[in-house]
C-alpha positions in Angstrom: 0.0 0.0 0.0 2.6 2.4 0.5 4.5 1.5 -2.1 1.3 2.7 -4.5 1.1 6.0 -2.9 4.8 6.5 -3.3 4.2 5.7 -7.0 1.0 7.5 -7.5 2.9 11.2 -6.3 6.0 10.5 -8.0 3.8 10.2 -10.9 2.3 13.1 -10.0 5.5 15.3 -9.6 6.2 14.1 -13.0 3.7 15.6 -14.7 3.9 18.7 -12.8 7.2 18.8 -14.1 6.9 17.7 -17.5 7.5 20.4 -20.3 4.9 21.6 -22.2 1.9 21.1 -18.9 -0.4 24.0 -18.5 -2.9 24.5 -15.6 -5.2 26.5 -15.2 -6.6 29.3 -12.5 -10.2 29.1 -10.6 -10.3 32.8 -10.6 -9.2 35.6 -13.2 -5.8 36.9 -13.2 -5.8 39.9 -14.8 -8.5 42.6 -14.8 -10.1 41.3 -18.3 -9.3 38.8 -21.4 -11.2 40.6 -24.0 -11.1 37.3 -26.5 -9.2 38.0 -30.0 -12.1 35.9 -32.1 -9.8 36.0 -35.2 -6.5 34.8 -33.2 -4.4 31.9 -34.2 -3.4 30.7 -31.1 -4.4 27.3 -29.7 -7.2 27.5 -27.1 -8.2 24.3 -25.5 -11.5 25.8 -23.6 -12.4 29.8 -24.5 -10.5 32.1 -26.6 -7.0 33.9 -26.3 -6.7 37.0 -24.9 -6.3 40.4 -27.2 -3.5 42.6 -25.9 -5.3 45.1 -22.8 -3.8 47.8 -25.5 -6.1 46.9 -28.1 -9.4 46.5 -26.0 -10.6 50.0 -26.3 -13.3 50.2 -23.5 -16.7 48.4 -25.4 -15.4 45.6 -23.8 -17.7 46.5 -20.8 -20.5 48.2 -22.3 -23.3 47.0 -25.6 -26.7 48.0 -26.7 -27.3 45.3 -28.5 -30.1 44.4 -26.3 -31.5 47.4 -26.5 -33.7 46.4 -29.7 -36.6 43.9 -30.2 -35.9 41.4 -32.9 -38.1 40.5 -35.7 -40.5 37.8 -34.4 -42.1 37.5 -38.2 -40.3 33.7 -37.6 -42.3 30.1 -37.8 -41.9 30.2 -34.0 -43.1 34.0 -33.6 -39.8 34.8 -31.4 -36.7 36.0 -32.2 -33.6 35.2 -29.7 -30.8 38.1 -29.6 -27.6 36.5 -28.0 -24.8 38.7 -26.1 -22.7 35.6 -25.5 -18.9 36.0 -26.3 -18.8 36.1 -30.2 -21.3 39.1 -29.9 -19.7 40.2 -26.8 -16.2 39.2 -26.7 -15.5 41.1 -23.2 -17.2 38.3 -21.7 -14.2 36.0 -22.7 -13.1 34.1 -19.4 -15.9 35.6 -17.2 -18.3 32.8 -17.4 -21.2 34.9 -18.1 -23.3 36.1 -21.1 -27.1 36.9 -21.6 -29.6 36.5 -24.3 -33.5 39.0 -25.2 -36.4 36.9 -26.5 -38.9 39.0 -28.7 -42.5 37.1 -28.6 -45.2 38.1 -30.9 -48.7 37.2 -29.8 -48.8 33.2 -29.3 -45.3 33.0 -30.3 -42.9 30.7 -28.1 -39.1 29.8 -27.7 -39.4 26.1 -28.2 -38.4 23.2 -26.1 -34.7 23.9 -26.0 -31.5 23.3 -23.4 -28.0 24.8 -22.5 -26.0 22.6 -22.2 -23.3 24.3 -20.6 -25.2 26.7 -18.1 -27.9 27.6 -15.7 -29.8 30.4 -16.4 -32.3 33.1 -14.8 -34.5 35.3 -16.3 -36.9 38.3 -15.7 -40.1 39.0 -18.1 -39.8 42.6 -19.1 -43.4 43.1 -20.7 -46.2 40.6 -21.1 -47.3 37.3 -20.2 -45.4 34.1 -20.4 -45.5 30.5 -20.0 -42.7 29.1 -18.7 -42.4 25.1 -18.6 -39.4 23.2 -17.5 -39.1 19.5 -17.7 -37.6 17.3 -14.9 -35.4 14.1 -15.7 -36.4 10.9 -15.6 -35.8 10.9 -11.7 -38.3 13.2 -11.1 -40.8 11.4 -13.2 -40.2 13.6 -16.8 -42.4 15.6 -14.6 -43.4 19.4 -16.2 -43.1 22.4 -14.3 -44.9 25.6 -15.7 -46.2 29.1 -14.4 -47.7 31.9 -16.2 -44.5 34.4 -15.7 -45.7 38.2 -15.6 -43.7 41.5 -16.2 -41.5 42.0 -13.7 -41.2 38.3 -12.5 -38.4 35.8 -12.6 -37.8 32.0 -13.3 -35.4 29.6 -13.2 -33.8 27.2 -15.4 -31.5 24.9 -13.9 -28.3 23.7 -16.2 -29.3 20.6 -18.6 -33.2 20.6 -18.4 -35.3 21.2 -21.3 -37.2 24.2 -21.6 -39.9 26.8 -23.1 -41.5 29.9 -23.3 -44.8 30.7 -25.1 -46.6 34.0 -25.1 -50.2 33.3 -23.4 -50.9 37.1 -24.3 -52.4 39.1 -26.4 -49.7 41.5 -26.9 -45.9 41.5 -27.3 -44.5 40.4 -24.8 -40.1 40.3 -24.1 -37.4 38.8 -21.8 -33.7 38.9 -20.5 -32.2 36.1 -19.5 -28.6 35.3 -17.9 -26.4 32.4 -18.6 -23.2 31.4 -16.1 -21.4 30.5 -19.2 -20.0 32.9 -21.7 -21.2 30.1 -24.4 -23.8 28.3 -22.8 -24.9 26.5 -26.0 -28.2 26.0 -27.2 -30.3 22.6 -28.6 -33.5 22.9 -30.0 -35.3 19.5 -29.2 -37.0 19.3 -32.3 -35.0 21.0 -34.6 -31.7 17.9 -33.5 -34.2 15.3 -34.3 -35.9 16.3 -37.5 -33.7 18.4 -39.1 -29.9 17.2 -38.6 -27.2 17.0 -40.7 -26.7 14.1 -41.5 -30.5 13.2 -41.0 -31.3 11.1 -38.3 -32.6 7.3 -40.2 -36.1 7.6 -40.2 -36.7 3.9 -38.8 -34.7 5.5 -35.6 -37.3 8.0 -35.4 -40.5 5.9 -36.0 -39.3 3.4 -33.6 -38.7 5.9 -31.1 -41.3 8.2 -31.7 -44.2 5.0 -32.1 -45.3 6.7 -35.0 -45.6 5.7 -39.1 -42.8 6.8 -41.2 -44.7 9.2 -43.1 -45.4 11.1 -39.8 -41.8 11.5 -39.4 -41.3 12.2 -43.5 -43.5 14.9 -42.9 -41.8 16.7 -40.1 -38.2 16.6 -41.4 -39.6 18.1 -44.6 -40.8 20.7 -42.1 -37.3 21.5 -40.3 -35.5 20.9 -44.0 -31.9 22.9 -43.6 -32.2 23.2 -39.8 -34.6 25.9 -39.7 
């Protein structure tokens, strides 16, 4: 026995040692990394840092959720991200946020982030909000009518929605602990992927006749 736990920390050593081995910091260590999105140096998780020179001062300020976005789309919303290829001062900060338009019965379909949690605040109008629990809570749904003014929760992984129960416009903010949370839209992975997923997958899966399934990839045809 004690000869393994020699072993295991002179292994150990070793690698601390060995050229080339980088580690990495929990907490910043300089004031900001404002990410250089067209740099050539390799990045194994986030982007490399532009010189502080070069940053100019946008790094902390945008507007870019300042404006609605067109919701004339099949789902009747339109998603404005701020993560860090909008917003590349969030590089390293492990933060970002995204605005959801809604036009009247318009909705942000079942979706998920796969990298973060996020929290969000209705800014005007009336949503419903429905989160889906994992098989250990019994795939059960979770949903409240979410008002101006009022705040929800998503935790990190589950699937999600938001539809406009309205009659009116209706808008929202949300924040993400990631700087690229990632996004998958349920429906839009398993009808309209590239490759396509076989269709006898789906009808299996789904319990449904293959012209069911025919129809719906036709529907979500380029990934839209």
């Amino acid at each position: 026995m004690g000869y393994s736990k020699n072993l295991g920390a002179g292994l150990f050593g070793m690698l601390l040692l060995a050229p080339g081995v980088l580690a990495s910091d929990p907490d910043p260590l300089q004031d900001f990394c404002v990410a250089d999105l067209d740099g050539k140096a390799v990045s194994v998780n986030g982007h490399p840092c532009k010189p502080m020179s070069e940053a100019g001062d946008d790094f902390l300020f945008s507007s870019k959720l300042a404006k609605a976005g067109n919701t004339s789309t099949p789902n009747g919303s339109a998603v404005t991200e701020l993560d860090v290829a909008e917003w590349p001062g969030t590089n390293t900060l492990g933060v970002s946020m995204n605005r959801v338009d809604f036009a009247p019965g318009g909705t942000n379909p079942p979706h998920i982030h796969p990298r973060a949690t996020d929290i969000g605040i209705v800014l005007k109008g009336e949503l419903l909000v429905g989160i889906l629990g994992s098989l250990d809570s019994g795939n059960k749904l979770y949903s409240r009518v979410v008002r101006a003014g009022e705040t929800f929760l998503i935790p990190r992984g589950l699937m999600h929605f938001q539809f406009n129960v309205g009659k009116t416009h209706a808008s929202m903010v949300v924040s993400f602990n990631s700087q690229n949370p990632g996004i998958v839209f349920v429906l839009t992975l398993f009808f309209g992927s590239n490759p396509p997923i076989p269709t006898p997958v789906l009808t299996k899966a789904l319990r449904v006749e293959a012209g069911v399934v025919e129809l719906l990839k036709s529907n979500f045809a380029g990934g839209s």
